[in-house]
N, C-alpha and C positions, 0 to 999 in steps of 0.2 A: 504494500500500500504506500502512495508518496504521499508525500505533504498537502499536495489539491484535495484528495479525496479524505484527509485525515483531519485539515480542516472544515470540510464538511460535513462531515459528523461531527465536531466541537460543536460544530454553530448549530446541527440539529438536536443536537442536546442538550443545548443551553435555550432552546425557546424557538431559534431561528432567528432572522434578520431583525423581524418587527416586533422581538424581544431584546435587544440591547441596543438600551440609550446610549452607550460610550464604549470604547473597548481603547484601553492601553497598554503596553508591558515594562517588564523590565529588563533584568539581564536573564530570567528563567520563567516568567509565569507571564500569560495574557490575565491581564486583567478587565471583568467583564463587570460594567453596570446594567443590569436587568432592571425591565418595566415589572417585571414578577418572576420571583424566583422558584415559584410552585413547577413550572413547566422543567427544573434542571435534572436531568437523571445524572447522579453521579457516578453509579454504577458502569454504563453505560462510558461514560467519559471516561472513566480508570480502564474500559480493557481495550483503549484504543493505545494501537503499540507505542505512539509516538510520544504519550503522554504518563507522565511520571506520576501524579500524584494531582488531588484536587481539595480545594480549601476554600471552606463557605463562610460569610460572613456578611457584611456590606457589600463588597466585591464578591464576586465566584471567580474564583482564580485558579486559575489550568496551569499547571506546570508543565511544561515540555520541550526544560532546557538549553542547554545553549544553542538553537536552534530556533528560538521562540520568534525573531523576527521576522524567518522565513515565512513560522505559523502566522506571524501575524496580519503580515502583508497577502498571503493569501486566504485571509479569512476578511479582510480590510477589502477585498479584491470580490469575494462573494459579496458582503455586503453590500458595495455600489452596483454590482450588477443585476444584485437582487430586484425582483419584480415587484416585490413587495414593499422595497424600499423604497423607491419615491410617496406611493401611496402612502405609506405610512410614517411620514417626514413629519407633516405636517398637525394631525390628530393628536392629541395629548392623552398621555395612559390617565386615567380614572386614577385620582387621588384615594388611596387604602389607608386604612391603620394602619397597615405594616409600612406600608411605602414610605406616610409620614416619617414612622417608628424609626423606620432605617435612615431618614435624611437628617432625621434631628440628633439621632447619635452620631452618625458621619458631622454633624457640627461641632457638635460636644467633642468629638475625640481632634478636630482638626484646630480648635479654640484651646481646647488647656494641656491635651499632651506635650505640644512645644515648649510650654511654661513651667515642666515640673523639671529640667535642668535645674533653672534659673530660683524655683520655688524650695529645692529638695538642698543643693547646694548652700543655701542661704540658712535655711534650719538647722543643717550640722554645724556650719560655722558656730551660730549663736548655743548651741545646745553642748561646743566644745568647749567655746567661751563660759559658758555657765559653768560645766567642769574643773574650768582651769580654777575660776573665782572659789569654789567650794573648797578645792585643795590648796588655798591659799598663795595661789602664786601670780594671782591678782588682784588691786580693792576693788571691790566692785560699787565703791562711790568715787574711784578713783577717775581724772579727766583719760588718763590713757582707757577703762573702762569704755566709758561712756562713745569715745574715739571709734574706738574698735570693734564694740557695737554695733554703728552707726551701719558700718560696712550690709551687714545679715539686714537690719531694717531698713535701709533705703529699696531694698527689694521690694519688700512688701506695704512698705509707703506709696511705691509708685510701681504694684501690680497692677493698676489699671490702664496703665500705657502698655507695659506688654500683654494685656488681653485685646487692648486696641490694635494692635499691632498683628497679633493671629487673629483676629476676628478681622482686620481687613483684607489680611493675603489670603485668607480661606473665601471673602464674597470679590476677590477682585476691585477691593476699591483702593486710592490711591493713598497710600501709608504715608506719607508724610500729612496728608490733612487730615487723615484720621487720627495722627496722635495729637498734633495740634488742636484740634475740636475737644478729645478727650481732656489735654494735659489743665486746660480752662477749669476744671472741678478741684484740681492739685495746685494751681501756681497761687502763690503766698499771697500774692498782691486780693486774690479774689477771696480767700479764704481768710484771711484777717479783717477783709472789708465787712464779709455776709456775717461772723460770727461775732463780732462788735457789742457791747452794747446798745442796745434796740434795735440791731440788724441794720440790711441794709434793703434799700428798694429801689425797683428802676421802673421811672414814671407811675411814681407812686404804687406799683406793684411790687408787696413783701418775698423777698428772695427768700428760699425756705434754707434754713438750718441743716446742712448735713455735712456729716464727716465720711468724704467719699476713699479715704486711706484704707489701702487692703481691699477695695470692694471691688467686684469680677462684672455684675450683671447691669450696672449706670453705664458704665464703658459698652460693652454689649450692645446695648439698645441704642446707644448714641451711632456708633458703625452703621447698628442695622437702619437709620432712618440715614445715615450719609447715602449709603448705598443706592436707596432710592431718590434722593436727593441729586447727589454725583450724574446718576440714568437720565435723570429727568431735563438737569440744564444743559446735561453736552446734548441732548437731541433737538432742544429748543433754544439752540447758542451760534451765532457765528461762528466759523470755526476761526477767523485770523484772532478773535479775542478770548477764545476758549481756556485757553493757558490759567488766565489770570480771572476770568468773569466767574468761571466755574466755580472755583475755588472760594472764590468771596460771597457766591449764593450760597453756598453749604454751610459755610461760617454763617451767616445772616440767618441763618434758617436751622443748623443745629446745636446752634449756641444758646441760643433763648428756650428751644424746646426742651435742651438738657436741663439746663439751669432749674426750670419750673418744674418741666412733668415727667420727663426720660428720667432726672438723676434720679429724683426725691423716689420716684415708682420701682426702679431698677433696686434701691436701698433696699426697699420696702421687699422685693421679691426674694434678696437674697437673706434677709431680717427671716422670714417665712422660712425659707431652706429650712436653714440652720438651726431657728426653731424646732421644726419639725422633727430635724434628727436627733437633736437633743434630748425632744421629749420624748419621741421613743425609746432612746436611748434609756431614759428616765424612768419610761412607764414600766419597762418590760426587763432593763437591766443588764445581768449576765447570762439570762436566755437571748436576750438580741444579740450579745456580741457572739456567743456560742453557734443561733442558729446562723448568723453570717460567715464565719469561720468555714460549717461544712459549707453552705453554698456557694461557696468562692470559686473552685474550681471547674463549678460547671457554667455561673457567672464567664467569669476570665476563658474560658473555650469559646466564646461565642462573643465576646468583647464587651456581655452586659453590665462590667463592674466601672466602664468609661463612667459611665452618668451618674455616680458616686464622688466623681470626683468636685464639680462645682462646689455640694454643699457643704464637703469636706472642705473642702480652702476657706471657704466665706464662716464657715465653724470655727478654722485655726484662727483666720484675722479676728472676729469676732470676741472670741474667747481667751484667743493667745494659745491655746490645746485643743485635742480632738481626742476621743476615749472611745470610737463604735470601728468604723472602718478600716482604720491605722492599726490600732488592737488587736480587730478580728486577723487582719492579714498579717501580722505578728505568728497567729496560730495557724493561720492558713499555708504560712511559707515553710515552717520551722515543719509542720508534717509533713509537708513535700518532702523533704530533704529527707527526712525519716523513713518514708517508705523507702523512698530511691534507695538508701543506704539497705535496707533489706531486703531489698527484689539483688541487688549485687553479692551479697551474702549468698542468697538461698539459690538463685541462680548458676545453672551450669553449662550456658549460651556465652562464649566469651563478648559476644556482640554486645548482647544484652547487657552483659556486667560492665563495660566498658561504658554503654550509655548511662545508666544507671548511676555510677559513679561520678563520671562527669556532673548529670541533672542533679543528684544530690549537692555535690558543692555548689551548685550554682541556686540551690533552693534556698540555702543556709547563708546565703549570700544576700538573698531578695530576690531572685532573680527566676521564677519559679516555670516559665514557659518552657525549656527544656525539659524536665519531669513531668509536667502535664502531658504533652505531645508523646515525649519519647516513652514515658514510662508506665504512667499511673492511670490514664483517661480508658488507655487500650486493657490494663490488664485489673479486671474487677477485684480481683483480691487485693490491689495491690489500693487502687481506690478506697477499698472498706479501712484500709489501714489508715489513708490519709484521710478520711473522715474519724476516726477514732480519735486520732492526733488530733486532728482540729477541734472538734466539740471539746476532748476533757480541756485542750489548754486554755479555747479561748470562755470555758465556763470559770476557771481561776482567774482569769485575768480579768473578766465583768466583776467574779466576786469581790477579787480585790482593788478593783475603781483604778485599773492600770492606763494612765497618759500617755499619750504622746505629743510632743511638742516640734516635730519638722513634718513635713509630707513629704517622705520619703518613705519607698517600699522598703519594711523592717529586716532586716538582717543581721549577723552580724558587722559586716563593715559598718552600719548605719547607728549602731543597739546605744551611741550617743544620743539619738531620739529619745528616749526614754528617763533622762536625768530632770529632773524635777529639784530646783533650786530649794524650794520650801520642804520637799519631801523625800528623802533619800531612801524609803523604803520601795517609793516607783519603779527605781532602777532595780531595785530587788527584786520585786515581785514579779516583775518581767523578766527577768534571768529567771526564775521559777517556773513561770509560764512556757518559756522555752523549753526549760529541760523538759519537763512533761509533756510538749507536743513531740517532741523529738522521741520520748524513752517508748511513750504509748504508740507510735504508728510505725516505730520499730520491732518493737516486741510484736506487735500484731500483725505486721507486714511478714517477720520472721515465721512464725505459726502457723498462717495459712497459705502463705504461698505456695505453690507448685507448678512446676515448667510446663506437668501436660494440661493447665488449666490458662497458659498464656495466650493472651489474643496475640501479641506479638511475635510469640516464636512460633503460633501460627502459619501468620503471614511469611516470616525468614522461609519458614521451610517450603511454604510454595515458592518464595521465588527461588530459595534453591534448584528447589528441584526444574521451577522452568530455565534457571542458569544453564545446569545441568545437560538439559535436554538439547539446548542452544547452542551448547558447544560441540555435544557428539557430533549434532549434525551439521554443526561448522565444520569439523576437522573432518568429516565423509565427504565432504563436498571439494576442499578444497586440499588441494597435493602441496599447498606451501609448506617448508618447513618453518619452525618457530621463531621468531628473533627476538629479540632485547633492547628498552628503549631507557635512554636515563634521560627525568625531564629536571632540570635547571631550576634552580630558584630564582621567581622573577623578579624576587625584592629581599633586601637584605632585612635582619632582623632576629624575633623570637619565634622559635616554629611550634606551632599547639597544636593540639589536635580538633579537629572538627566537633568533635562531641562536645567540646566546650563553648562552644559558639551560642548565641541566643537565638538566633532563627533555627527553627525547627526542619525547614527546607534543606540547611545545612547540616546541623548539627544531627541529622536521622540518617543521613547519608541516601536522601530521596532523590538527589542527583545523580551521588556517585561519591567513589572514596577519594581521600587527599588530606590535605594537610591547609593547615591555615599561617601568616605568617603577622607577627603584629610588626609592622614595619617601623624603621630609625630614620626612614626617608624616602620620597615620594617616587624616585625613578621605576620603572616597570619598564623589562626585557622578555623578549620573546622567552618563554619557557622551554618550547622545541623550535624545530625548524619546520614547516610546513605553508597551510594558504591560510589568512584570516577568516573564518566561517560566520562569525558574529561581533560585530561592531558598533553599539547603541548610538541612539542622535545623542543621550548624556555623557558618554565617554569614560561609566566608569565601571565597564567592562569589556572583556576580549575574550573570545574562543577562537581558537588555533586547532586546525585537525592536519594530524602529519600524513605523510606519505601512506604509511602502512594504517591509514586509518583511526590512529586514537585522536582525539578530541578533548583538548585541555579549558578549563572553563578560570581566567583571571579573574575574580571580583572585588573590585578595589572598596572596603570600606564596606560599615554595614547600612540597608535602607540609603542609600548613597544615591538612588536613582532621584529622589525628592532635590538634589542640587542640580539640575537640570545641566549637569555637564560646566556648571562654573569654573571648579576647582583642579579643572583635568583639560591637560591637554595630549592630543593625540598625534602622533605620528607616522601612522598609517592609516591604510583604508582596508573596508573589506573586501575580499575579495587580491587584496595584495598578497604575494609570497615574503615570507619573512623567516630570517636563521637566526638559530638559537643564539641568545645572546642581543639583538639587536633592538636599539628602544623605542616601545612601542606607544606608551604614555607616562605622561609627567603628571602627578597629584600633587597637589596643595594642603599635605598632612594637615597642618595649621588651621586652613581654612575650614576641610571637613570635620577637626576638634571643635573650630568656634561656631559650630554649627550645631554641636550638642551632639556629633553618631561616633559613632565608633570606626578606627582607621583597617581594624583587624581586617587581614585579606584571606578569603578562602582560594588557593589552589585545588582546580573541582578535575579528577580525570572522570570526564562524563562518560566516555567509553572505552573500553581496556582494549578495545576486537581481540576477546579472550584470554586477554592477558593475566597474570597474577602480579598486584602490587605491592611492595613493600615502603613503609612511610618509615622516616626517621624524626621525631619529636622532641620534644625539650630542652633544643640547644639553639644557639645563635650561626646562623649561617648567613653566609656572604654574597651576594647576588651573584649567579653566575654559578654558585658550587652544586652540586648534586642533591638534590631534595625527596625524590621518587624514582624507584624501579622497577621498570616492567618487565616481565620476563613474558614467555613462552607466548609471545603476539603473532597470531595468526594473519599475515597480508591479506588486506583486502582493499577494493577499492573504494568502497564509500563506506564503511564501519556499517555498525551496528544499529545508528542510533536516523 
């Protein structure tokens, strides 16, 4: 089957034409926005050869690798020539609960994920700071105090220019007049006028009283009327005075509406939140923070725990702490790790144990998507364990009224969260809380597990076994003898192992096996010698498939594709032939740092054409040295994939 007819069965199985509103990718997955996702059979989509793996969510996203442009251009190819596509250009799908459901979390997740850097950073600062004052090696009425301080609270003084800031690059309106319109609720001059004695009034109308410091949903609302504001004068503007006229109606227009009705309403909404979670919080206790603990995991698989995060932040400014969701995920993370740590014990799949262990440290960490995906979601005993975990600890942890003070996913690296300057027994009873998620959905994980009860080793053994069958009748087929390929490191650095990676795509090895490299500097060299097969319009990936067929996948950087190619520049084309060794793009390590991703790069061998590889990990290598061995590769002319 090639690509034309493999893309149309993608697109017949996602809905068809006049089922997807958008379709992008990246360096491995199409990514599909459907009008309704009822019509998607996944089934279906997983036993098309070309396709590796499928992931639902807001997006329905098709994995199939470093070849995905091909995919995608010939499914881009069906759609325009679809017959159904003009028709259906124009008609607008029927607004759904779900539809809603799904656009308003795609807000919520594009508005405050970028902010929890800038939000989570800032709370260990001050929660180390509190630290240091406790153990005396600061005064904490001292001017260098208060100094140093300063730094963690100006964040949250002026979180509402960076929610103006995601909320305008998420509606496409123009950031610089969106923080300016925002920063109008924050700049001293306005804030010292309206809080005055007797206040202040403009033409005789009373400016209302609010302290908009820390506050997420006044900024919000202010965006969302620029936005239609912005729409409305560039299509009823000149265009030679566009530049300047636009801009000064948005001002004119959401400057007074914030002042009055947007700020004081927006207050009031997230007042409500925060409210609300409190008093449930209140009403129900360390049954709420317990029964959120278990539901997290099935939450977080489907990304329902984004919409959590608003009234958490507007609870931290609010309060100064947050004691339900912070908590609960305290217990939710800490049995992650716990099970993982005993599905690699009880297990005797060296795959398995090697994922498992990876997702364990990385649960203990915060860091808990590796252990969901790889470990605990697929294998139900291994779930019952990290529900066990979760409920006994985070039922200690309501009992004992345990804080958190940063929004930061709890871990150890983070367990600074949890120091409470008035109360030292906080940090205790959360180290308690730990150890009991951890002891309980170990011990339980240990107990009931068993290999012939794995969904996962399940799966391993069918594809073994269709490995298996793949190759017999590789090598019946074909009279080559075996050769050997050594592929090159294409950046110098720390070599990991994949299963330590946070994406799931990678760290599962749903692509293929290899190695990951955290890089000392941005240069990127061909890994082999061969043709370029995959070359993004972002630039911050390359596949290379060599003579004899393998197919090396470079990914510079994690979620890297969201830099639209800024940070990267490239050196060749695809479709060009390129020798090992020769450079192929340049990153902007720096850049994708101050961007908030990660620089780690996965070297992905997408296809072995039967080869056996062996990875070398742990150590520092040199761009250019040996990184991977392929042995006994079978010549062919287009691989496998």
């Amino acid at each position: 089957m090639n690509i034309s007819s493999e893309a149309a069965e993608i697109l017949e199985h996602v809905g068809g034409s006049s089922n997807v509103s958008a379709l992008q990718h990246c360096s491995t997955r199409l990514r599909f926005t459907l009008s309704d996702d009822s019509p998607v059979d996944e089934a279906a989509l997983k036993s098309i050869p070309g396709v590796l793996g499928v992931v639902r969510g807001p997006q329905t996203q098709v994995i199939v690798g470093g070849r995905v442009l091909e995919y995608y251009r010939a499914v881009e190819k069906l759609r325009s020539g679809s017959p159904t596509a003009a028709a259906t250009e124009k008609p607008r799908t029927p607004w759904t609960v779900k539809r809603v459901g799904s656009k308003v979390l795609d807000f919520v997740v594009s508005v405050f994920v970028p902010i929890i850097p800038a939000i989570a950073g800032a709370g260990i600062f001050k929660s180390l700071l509190v630290l240091a004052a406790a153990l005396g090696w600061i005064d904490r009425e001292s001017d260098s105090y208060a100094l140093i301080a300063a730094v963690p609270d100006a964040v949250f003084a002026f979180l509402p220019l960076l929610v103006a800031y995601t909320t305008a690059k998420k509606l496409d309106v123009n950031r610089p007049v969106a923080l300016g319109s925002v920063a109008l609720l924050l700049f001293p001059g306005f804030t010292s006028l309206v809080s005055q004695d007797g206040g202040a009034a403009l033409f005789g109308i009373p400016v209302p009283v609010v302290n908009y410091n820390a506050q997420v949903f006044p900024a919000i609302l202010a965006v969302l009327l620029l936005w239609g504001a912005e729409r409305f004068f560039t299509k009823f503007s000149w265009p030679p005075i566009r530049t300047f006229y636009v801009p000064l109606m948005c001002y004119l227009v959401v400057a007074p509406a914030t002042v009055f009705l947007i700020g004081p309403f927006g207050f009031e909404i997230g007042d409500l939140f925060a409210g609300l979670l409190f008093n449930f919080h209140n009403t129900f206790g360390w049954i709420a923070v317990a029964l959120l603990a278990a539901i997290l995991p099935f939450l977080i698989s489907v990304g329902m725990h984004k919409p959590l995060l608003p009234p958490t932040i507007t609870t931290m400014a609010t309060y100064g702490k947050e004691s339900f969701y912070l908590t609960a995920s305290l217990a939710h993370n800490i049995a992650e790790a716990g099970a993982s740590f005993a599905v690699a014990v009880r297990t005797r799949n060296q795959v398995l144990r090697a994922t498992a262990v990876s997702a364990g440290f990385s649960a203990l960490f915060g860091v808990t998507e590796p252990a969901l995906y790889g470990v605990t979601l697929q294998n139900r005993r291994a779930l019952i364990a990290v529900l066990a975990g979760a409920i006994t600890s985070g039922a200690y942890l309501g009992i004992t009224l345990v804080d958190t003070f940063a929004i930061v996913s709890p871990g150890l690296a983070s367990f600074s969260m949890f120091i409470d300057a008035l109360d030292p027994w906080n940090l205790i009873h959360a180290l308690i809380g730990l150890v009991i998620g951890a002891a309980v959905s170990f011990i339980v994980g240990v107990v009931l597990w068993k290999d012939s009860d794995s969904g996962t080793l399940r799966v391993l053994g069918k594809t073994d076994e269709h490995a298996d069958a793949s190759a017999d009748a590789g090598t019946a087929a074909s009279p080559s003898q075996p050769r050997a390929l050594t592929i090159v490191s294409p950046m110098q650095g720390e070599v990991v192992e994949l299963a330590s990676l946070g994406d799931g795509v990678f760290s599962t090895g749903v692509l293929g096996d290899g190695v990951a490299i955290r890089p000392t500097d941005g240069r990127v060299v061909a890994p082999v010698s061969g043709t370029v097969t995959s070359l993004l319009d972002s630039q911050h990936a390359i596949g290379i498939r060599t003579d004899d067929g393998v197919e090396v996948l470079v990914h510079v950087g994690m979620d890297t594709v969201v830099l639209e190619g800024a940070p990267f520049t490239t050196h060749v084309a695809q479709g060009d032939r390129v020798e090992e060794g020769q450079p192929v793009i340049d990153a902007d390590l720096d850049a994708i740092a101050a961007a908030g991703l990660d620089t780690i790069t996965p070297i992905v061998v997408v296809n072995t054409a039967g080869g056996d590889a062996q990875f070398d990990t742990g150590q520092h290598v040199n761009r250019g040295a040996s990184l991977i061995s392929l042995t006994n590769i079978k010549e062919t002319a287009h691989g496998t994939v």
